[in-house]
C-alpha positions as CSV (number, residue, x, y, z in Angstrom):
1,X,61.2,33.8,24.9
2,X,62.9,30.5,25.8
3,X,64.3,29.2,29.6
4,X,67.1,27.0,29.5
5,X,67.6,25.0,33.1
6,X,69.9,22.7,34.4
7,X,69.4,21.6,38.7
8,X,72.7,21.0,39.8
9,X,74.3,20.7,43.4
10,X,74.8,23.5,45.3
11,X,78.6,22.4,45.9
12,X,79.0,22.9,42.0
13,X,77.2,26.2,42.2
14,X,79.9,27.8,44.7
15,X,77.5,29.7,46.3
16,X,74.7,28.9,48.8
17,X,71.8,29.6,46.7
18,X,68.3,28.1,45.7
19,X,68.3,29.4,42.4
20,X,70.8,30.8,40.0
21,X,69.2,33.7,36.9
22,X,71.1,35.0,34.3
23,X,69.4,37.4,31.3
24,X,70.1,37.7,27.5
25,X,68.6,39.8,24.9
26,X,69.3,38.7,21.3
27,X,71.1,40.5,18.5
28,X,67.5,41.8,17.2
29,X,68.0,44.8,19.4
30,X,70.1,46.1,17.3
31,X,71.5,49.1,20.1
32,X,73.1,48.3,23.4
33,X,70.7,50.2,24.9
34,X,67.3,48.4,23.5
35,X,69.2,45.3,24.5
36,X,69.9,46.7,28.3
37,X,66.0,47.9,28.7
38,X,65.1,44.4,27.7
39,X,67.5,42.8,30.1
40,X,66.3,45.2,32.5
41,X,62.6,44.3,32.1
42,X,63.3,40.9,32.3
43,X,65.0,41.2,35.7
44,X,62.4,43.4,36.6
45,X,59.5,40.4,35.8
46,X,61.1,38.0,37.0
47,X,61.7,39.6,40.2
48,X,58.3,39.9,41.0
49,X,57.5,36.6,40.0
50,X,60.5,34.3,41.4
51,X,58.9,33.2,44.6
52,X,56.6,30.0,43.7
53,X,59.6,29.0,41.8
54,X,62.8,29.9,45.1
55,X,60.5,28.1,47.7
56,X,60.4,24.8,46.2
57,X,64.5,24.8,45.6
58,X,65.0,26.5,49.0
59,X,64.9,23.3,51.5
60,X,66.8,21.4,49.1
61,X,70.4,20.2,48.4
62,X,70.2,21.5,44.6
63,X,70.1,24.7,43.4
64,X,68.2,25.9,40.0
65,X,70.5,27.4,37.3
66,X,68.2,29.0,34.7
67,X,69.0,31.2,31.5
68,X,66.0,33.7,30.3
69,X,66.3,34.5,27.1
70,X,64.7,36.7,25.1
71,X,64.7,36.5,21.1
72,X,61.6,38.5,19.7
73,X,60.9,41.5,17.7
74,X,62.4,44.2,20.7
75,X,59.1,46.8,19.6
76,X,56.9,45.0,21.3
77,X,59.6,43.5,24.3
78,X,57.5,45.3,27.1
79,X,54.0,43.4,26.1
80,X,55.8,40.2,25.3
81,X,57.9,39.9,28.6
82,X,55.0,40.9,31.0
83,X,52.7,38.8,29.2
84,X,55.1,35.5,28.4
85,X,57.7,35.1,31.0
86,X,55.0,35.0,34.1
87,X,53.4,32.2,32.9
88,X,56.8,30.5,31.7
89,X,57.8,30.4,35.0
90,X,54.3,29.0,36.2
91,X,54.8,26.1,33.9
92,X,58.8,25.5,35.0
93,X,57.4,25.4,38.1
94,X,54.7,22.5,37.8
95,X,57.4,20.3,35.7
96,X,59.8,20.7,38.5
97,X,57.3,20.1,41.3
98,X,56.1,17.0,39.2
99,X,60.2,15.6,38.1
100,X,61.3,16.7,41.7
101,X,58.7,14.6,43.3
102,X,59.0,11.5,41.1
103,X,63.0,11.7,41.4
């Protein structure tokens, strides 16, 4: 799993938002449809773990654009995604607490 970020302006984002996601399974899942249940479990975990990570772009003038993606074997997907992308976001988190507050 790998998270690609950028923090931009919100007047380059077009849209008046704390925190832009967009989802990509690789080319491992062979089938459109492996690669849609993996999209769909991403959106699903991130979802539920999002909010440490909204609240500390949502009183500012930036927004978050971040890219999940996901590039392991898609047979164990469910226990990899569950597992991994929670505490991914944990540690995105304390680096951007930490840069924001320096910067």
């Amino acid at each position: 799993m790998r998270l690609l970020y950028r923090v931009v302006p919100r007047s380059e984002v077009g849209a008046d938002v704390p925190v832009q996601v967009g989802f990509s399974a690789g080319r491992q899942a062979r089938r459109a449809v492996v690669r849609n249940r993996i999209r769909r479990l991403l959106r699903e975990t991130y979802r539920l773990h999002q909010h440490p990570l909204v609240e500390l772009f949502r009183n500012r003038p930036d927004t978050l654009t971040l890219m999940i993606l996901y590039r392991a074997d898609p047979a164990v997907a469910r226990e990899c995604i569950r597992r991994d992308l929670p505490e991914a976001l944990r540690r995105l988190t304390e680096q951007l607490k930490n840069t924001l507050l320096e910067g």
